[in-house]
C-alpha positions as CSV (number, residue, x, y, z in Angstrom):
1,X,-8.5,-11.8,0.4
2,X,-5.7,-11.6,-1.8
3,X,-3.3,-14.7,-1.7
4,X,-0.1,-14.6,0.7
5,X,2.5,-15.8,-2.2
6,X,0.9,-13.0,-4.4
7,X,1.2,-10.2,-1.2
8,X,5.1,-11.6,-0.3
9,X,5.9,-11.0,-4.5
10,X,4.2,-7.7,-4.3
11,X,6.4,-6.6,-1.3
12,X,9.6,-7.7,-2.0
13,X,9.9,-7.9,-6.1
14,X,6.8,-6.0,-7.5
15,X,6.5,-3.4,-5.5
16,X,9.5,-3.1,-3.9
17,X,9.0,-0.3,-1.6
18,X,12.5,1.4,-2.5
19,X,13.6,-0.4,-6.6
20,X,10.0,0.0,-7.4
21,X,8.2,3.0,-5.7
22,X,11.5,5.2,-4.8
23,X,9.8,5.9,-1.5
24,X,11.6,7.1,1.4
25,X,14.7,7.4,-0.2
26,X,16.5,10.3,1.8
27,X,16.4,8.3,5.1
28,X,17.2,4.7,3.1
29,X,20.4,6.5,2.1
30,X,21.7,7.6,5.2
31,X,21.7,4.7,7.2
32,X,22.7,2.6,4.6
33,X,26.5,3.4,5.4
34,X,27.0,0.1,7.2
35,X,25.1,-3.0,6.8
36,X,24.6,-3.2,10.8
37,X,23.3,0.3,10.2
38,X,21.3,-0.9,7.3
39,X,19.6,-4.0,9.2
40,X,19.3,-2.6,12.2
41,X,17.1,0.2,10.2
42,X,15.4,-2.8,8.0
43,X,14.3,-4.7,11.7
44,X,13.0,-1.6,13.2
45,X,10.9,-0.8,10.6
46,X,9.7,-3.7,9.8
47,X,8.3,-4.3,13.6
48,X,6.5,-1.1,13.2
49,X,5.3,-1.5,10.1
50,X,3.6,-5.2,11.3
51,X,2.1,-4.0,14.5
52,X,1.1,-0.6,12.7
53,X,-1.0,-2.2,10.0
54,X,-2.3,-4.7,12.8
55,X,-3.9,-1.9,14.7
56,X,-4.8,-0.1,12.2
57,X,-7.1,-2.8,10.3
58,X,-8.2,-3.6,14.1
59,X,-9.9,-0.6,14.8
60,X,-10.7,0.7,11.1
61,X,-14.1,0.7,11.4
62,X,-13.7,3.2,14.4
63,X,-11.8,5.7,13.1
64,X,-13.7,8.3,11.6
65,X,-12.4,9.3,8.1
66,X,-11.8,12.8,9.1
67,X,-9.3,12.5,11.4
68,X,-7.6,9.2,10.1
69,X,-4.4,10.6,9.1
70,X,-3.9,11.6,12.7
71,X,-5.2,8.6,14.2
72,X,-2.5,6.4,11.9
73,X,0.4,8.9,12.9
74,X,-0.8,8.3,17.0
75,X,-0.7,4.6,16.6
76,X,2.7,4.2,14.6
77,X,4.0,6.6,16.8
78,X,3.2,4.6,19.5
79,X,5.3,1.4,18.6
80,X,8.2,3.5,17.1
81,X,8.8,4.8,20.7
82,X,8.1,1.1,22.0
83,X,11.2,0.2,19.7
84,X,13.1,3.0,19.9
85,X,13.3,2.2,23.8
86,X,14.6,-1.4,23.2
87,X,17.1,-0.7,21.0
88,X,18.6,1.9,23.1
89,X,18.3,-1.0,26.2
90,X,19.9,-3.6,24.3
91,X,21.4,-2.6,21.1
92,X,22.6,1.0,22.6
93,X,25.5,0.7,19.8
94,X,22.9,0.8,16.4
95,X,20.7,3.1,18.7
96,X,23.2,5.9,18.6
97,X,24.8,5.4,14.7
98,X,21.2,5.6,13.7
99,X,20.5,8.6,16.1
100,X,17.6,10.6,14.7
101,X,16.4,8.1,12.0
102,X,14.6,5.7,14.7
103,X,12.1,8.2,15.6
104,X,11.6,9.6,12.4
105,X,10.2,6.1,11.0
106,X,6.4,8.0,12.3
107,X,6.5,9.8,9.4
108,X,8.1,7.4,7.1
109,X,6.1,7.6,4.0
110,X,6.0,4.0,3.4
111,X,4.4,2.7,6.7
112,X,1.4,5.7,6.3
113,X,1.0,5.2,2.6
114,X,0.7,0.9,3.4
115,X,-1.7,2.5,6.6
116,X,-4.1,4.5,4.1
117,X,-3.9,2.0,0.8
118,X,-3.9,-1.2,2.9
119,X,-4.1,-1.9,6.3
120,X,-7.3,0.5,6.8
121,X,-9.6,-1.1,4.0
122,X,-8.5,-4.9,4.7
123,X,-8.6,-7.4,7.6
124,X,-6.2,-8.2,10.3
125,X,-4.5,-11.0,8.9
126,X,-3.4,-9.6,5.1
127,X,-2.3,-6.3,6.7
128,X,0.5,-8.4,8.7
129,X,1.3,-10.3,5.9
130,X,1.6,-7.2,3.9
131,X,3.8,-5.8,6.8
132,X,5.5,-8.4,6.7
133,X,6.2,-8.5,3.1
134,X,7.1,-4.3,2.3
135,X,9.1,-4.7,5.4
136,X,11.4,-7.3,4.0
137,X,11.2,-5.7,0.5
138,X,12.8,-2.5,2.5
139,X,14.8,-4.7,4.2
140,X,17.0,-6.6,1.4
141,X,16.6,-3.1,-0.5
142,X,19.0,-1.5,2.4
143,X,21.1,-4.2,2.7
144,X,21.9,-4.5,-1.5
145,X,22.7,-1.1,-0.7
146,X,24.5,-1.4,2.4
147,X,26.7,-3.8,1.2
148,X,27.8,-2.4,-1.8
149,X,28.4,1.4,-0.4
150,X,30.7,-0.3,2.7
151,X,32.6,-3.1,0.8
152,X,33.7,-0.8,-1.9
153,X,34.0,2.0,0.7
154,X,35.9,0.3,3.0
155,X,36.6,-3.4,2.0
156,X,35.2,-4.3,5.1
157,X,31.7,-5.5,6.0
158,X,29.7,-5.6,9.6
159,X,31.7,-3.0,10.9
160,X,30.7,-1.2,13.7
161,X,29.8,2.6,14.0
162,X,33.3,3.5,14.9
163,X,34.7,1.2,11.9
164,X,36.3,-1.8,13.7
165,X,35.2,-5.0,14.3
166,X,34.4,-5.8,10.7
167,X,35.3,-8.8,8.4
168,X,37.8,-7.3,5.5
169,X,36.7,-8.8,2.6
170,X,39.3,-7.2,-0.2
171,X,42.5,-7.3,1.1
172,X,45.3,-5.1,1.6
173,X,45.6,-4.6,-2.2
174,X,42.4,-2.8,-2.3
175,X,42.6,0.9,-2.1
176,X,38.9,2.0,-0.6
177,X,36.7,4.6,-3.1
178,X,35.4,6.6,0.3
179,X,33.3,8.3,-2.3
180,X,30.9,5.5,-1.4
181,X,30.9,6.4,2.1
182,X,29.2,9.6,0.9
183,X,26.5,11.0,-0.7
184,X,26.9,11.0,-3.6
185,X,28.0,7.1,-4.0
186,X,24.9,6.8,-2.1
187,X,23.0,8.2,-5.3
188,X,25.2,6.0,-7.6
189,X,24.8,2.7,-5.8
190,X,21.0,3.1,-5.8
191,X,21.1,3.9,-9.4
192,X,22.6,0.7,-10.3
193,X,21.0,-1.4,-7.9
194,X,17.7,0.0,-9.0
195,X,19.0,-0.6,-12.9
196,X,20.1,-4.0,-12.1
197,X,16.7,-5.0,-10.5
198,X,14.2,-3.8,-13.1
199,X,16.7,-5.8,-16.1
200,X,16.5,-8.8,-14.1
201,X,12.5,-8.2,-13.6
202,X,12.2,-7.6,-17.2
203,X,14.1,-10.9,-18.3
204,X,12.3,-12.7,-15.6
205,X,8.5,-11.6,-16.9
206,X,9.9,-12.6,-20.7
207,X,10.8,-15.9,-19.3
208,X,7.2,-16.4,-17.7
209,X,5.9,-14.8,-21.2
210,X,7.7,-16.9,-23.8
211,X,5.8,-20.6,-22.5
212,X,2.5,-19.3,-22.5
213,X,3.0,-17.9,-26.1
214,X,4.2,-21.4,-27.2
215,X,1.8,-23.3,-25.3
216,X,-0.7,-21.3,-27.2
217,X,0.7,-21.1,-30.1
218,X,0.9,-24.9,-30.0
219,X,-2.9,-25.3,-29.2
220,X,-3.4,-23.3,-32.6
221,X,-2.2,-25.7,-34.8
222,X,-3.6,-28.7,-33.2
223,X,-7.3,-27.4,-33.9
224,X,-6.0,-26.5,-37.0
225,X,-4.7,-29.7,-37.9
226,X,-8.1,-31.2,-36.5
């Protein structure tokens, strides 16, 4: 069973669902206009993605291998309509900015590629913590994003779907680049967010690198000296 510090490192840094594996990037970008928007997205999918995987290593040994495909798309279906219907009961607000996106998280190629490579070939307990841990790796990837496309697009941040109610962050002074707001700042932002977290990956693996080079280095030359 692989170790829960090494499955919560994989999800969030290493194999960062969105930095990492660029995978569902169309529907990461258009809901990533607000950061309400963005963690309303992050929470919904995450709750599917923990009871999906749940269910799915649960009864893994009865699904035939045939039809398995179909059988993961039945159950995640399931608990996107289970959330779907309680953020339109008590969150009707995020329920109709994210409209269409809510139900469209059953095909969301993250929760059936985690279904297939993960939750289907390992027991009940690493499959939520691996939900647990690609869901808040998509999480803070939305709202990096998020935050960046609204302050710079608006100045504001937590604004609601109609654009009031936020906290203006850059004042009056601050002309808003709307660009952001659109598609393509969408593309931008994730191309330096994505650029910004692989250098800081890379710097920190050098880091890890350069003590275990000197510690060994420095073993060396003591048995050399002995």
């Amino acid at each position: 069973m692989v170790s829960v510090k090494k499955q919560l490192r994989e999800g969030i840094i290493d194999q960062n669902p969105i930095f990492v594996q660029f995978l569902g990037i169309c529907s990461s970008l258009a809901v990533t206009t607000s950061v309400i928007n963005a963690l309303g997205m992050g929470v919904a999918f995450t709750a599917v993605l923990i009871f999906s995987n749940l269910f799915i290593s649960m009864f893994r040994r009865f699904i035939p291998s045939q039809v398995r495909i179909a059988a993961f798309i039945v159950i995640i279906s399931g608990f996107v309509t289970a959330v779907e219907l309680v953020i339109k009961a008590y969150f009707p607000a995020i329920n109709d900015s994210l409209g269409l996106f809510i139900p469209l998280i059953v095909v969301n190629c993250i929760i059936l590629a985690r279904a297939e490579s993960f939750a289907s070939k390992n027991c009940m307990f690493s499959s939520v913590v691996d939900g647990v841990a690609m869901g808040l790796g998509y999480t803070m990837a939305l709202v990096c994003i998020a935050v960046v496309r609204e302050l710079l697009g608006t100045g504001m941040l937590f604004a609601g779907s109609d654009g009031t109610g936020g906290i203006r962050i850059l004042g009056d002074w601050y002309s808003p680049a709307s660009i952001f707001i659109m598609a393509p700042g969408a593309f931008l932002t994730l191309g330096f967010l994505v650029a910004l977290f692989k250098y800081f990956r890379t710097r920190h693996k050098k880091g890890r690198k350069i003590p275990a080079v000197a510690g060994a280095s420095v073993e060396k030359e003591d048995e050399a000296n002995d």
